[in-house]
C-alpha positions, -999 to 999 in steps of 0.1 A, spaced: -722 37 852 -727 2 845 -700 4 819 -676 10 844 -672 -28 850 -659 -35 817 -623 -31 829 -628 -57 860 -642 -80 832 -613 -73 801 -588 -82 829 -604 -117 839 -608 -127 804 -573 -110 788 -539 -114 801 -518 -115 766 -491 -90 760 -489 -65 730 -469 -75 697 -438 -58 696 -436 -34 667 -411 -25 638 -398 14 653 -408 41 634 -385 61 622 -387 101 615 -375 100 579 -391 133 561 -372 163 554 -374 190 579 -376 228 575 -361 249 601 -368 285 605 -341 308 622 -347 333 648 -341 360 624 -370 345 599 -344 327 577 -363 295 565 -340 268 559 -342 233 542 -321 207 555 -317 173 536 -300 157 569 -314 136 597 -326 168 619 -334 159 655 -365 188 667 -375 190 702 -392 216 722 -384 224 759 -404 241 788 -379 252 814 -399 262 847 -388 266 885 -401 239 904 -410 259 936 -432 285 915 -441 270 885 -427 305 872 -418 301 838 -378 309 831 -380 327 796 -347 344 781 -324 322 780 -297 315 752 -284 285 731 -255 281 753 -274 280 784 -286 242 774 -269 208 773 -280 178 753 -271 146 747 -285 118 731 -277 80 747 -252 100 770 -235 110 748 -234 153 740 -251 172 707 -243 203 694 -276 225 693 -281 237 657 -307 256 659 -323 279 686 -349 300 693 -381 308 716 -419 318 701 -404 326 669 -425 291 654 -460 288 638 -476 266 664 -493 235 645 -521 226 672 -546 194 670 -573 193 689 -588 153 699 -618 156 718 -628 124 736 -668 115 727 -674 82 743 -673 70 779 -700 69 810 -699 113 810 -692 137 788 -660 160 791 -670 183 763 -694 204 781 -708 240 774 -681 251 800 -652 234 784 -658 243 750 -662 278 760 -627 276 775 -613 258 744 -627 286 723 -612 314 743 -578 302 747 -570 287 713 -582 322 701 -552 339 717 -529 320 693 -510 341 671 -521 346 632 -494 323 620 -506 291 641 -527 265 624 -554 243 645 -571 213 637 -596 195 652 -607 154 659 -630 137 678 -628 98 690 -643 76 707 -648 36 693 -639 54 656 -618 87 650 -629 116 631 -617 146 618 -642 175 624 -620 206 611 -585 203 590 -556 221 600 -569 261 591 -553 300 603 -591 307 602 -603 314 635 -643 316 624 -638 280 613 -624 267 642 -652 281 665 -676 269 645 -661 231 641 -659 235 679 -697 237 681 -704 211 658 -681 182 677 -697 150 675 -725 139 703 -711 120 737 -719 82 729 -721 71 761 -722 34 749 -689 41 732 -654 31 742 -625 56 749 -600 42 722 -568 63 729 -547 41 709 -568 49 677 -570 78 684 -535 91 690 -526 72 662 -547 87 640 -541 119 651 -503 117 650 -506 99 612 -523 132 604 -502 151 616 -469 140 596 -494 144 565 -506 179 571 -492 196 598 -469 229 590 -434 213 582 -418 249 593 -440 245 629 -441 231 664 -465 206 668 -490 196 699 -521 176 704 -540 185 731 -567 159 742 -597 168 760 -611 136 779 -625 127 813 -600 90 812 -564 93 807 -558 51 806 -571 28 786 -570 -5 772 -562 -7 734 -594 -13 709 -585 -34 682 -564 -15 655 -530 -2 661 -514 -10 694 -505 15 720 -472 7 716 -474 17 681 -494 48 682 -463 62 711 -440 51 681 -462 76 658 -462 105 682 -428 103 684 -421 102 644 -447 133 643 -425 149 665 -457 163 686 -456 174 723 -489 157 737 -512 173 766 -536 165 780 -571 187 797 -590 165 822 -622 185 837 -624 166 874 -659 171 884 -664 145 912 -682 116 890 -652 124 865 -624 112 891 -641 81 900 -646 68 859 -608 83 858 -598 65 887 -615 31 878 -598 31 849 -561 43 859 -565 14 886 -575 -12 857 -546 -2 839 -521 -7 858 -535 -42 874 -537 -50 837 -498 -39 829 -491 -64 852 -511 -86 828 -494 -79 804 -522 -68 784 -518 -37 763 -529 -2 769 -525 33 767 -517 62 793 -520 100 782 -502 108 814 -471 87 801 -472 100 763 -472 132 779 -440 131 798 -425 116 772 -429 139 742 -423 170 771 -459 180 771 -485 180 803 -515 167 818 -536 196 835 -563 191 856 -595 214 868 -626 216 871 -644 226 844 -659 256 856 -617 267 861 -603 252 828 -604 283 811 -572 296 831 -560 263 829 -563 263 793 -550 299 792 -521 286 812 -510 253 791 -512 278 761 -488 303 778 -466 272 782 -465 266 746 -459 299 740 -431 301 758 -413 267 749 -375 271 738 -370 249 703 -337 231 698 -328 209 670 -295 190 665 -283 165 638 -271 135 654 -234 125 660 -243 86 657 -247 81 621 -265 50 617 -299 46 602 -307 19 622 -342 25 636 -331 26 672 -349 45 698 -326 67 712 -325 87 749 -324 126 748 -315 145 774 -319 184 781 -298 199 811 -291 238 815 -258 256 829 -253 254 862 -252 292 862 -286 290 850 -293 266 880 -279 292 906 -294 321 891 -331 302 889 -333 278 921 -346 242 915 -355 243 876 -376 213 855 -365 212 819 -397 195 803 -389 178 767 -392 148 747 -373 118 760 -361 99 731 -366 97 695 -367 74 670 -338 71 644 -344 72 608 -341 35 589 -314 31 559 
């Protein structure tokens, strides 16, 4: 646990701010599949987002509802929803299972969970699988084959506990692979398993930039925490150093933030109950409502742009206190 004194050291020693970045933009041709089947290419700038519409007091998710049950806008200004539909999409799922840090998340309980849920996916949905900690490794490419993915899972790298819990590599990484290989007809997630939501960047891309890359991948990010009790205290530690070191100005990365803003989710459990947990966030998934929309600002300016997801107020009435959760922004594609 000595290790754990490393952020009350990096913040005594470091108090420069991250570079600011070039935006990314999301530049390559989409392919948009219909709720009837229809797959259709579209050589315009095609805006994807998912959305999980539950009520607030139950956490009951609210499924059947129509295209003309949502509002969008984009800098405040309204869209037109192209496309539409609900679990009709191949589910392109990556995996990144954290390796390093004082404990090990990954245990015999957790992987067990991992193994059971992701193997109530449907045929169609692809899963791949990384594993990070100071470097970032890619145990099992994207595959339909269930067999491979339960054996990848039980041939994850060992916990280096001497090792550092790089998030910005890693999402990076993980996002860059995605653009290259993930189903261009799909919805994409990563789901990280890890015992430390916040960290400070390792040398290599910023955590500024990798936020710019999950946002180009157009991937929904969640996170799984098991919270056994020495789990919450290397958690804690480091969400504390964080966020004394944002005041810094030194750079780092926070799943919880990533998460709200692609629309994803940060579940917590311990680990002897993350398999209903898991069984839960995949539900969610399931269940998400996809939207896409071709912008009515036309310049290809590289701006990152606010989105905003509302529903009917009939919807409202019907449902009681309802949170829409979906991507926040996006960034627009360069000339």
């Amino acid at each position: 646990m000595k290790r754990l004194i490393l952020p009350l050291i990096l913040l005594s020693l470091v108090a420069t701010g991250p570079a600011l970045l070039p935006a990314a933009s999301q530049t390559r041709e989409r392919v948009v599949t219909q709720a009837k089947g229809d797959i259709i290419k579209v050589d315009v700038d095609l805006v994807t987002l998912d959305a999980l519409v539950i009520q607030q007091k139950t956490g009951r998710i609210v499924g059947n509802l129509k295209r003309e049950d949502f509002m969008l806008s984009e800098d405040g200004v309204k869209q037109q929803v192209t496309h539409f539909s609900q679990d009709t999409l191949p589910l392109s799922v990556l995996l990144l299972i954290d390796r390093g840090g004082c404990l090990d998340p990954f245990g015999s309980k957790v992987r067990q969970a991992a193994q059971d849920a992701l193997s109530r996916l449907k045929p169609t949905d692809e899963v791949a699988l990384m594993s990070y900690h100071d470097t970032v490794a890619l145990v099992q490419e994207f595959t339909r084959d269930r067999k491979r993915i339960v054996e990848a899972l039980d041939h994850v790298p060992p916990h280096n506990e001497e090792a550092e819990h790089c998030l910005n590599r890693a999402f990076y990484e993980a996002a860059q692979y995605m653009i290259r290989a993930g189903n261009p007809v799909g919805r994409r997630v990563i789901i990280a398993i890890t015992g430390v939501t916040s960290n400070f960047d390792c040398p290599g891309p910023s955590g500024v930039e990798a936020t710019h890359a999950v946002l180009e991948s157009g991937s929904v990010v969640c996170g799984l925490v098991p919270t056994g009790a020495d789990q919450r205290m290397e958690n804690g530690i480091m969400r504390w150093a964080t966020r004394v070191g944002g005041v810094l100005k030194v750079s780092s990365l926070n799943i919880k933030q990533l998460a709200d803003d692609t629309g994803g989710e940060l579940l917590q459990d311990r680990p002897e109950n993350l398999d209903t947990t898991f069984n839960r966030l995949i539900d969610h998934l399931r269940t998400r409502y996809s939207l896409a929309f071709v912008s009515s600002n036309k310049k290809r300016d590289g701006s990152l742009r606010k989105l905003k997801v509302d529903l009917t107020s009939t919807v409202q009435k019907s449902n009681g206190k309802i949170v829409v959760k979906t991507r926040r922004s996006y960034v627009a594609p360069r000339a």
